[in-house]
C-alpha positions in Angstrom: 12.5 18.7 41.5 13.6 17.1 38.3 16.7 15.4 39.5 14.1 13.7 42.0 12.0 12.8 39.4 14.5 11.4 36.9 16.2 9.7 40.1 12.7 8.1 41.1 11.4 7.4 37.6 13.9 7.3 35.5 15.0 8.5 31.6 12.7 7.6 28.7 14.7 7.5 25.1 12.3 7.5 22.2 13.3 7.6 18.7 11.9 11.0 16.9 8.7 11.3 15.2 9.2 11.2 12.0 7.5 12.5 9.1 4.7 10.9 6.7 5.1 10.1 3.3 3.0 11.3 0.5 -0.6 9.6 1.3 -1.9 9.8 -2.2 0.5 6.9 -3.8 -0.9 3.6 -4.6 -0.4 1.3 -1.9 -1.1 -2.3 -3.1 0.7 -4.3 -5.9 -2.8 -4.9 -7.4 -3.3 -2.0 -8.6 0.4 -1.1 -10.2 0.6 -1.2 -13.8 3.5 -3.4 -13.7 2.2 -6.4 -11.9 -1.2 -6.3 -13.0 0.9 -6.7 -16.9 3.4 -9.2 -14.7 6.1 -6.8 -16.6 8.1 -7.0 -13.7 9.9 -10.4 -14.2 8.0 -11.9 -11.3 6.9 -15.5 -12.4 3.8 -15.5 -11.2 2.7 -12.3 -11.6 2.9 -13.3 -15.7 0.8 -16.0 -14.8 -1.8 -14.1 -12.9 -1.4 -11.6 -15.8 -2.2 -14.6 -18.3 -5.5 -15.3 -16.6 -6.8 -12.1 -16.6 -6.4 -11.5 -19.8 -7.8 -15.0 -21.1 -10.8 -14.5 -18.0 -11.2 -10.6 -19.7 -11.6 -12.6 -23.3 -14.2 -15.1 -22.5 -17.4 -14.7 -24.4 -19.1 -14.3 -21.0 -17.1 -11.2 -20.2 -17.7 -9.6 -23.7 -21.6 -9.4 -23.1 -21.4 -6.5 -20.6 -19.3 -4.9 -23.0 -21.2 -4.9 -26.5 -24.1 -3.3 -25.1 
């Protein structure tokens, strides 16, 4: 019976399952240390760092924080 049903329907290859990584590591670039501080080299990522910290700085941002 199975050499009629491989004759009629043929041989499936399919790469192995494979198993998950660890779930519980930090998935975006947002949140990593390293480009949030642009310490990684990346041009831009200096940039955005730059404008966080000047946006964290401004006296509007300071209110929530003195109370």
């Amino acid at each position: 019976m199975e050499l009629e049903q491989i004759l009629a329907e043929g041989i499936v290859f399919r790469k192995a399952p494979t198993e998950r990584p660890d779930n519980n590591r930090i998935k975006t670039k947002a949140k990593k240390k390293s480009f949030v501080t642009g310490a990684h080299g990346s041009g831009s990522a200096k940039m955005k760092a730059d404008i966080r910290r000047r946006r964290a700085a401004r006296p509007s941002q300071q209110k929530s924080r003195k109370k």
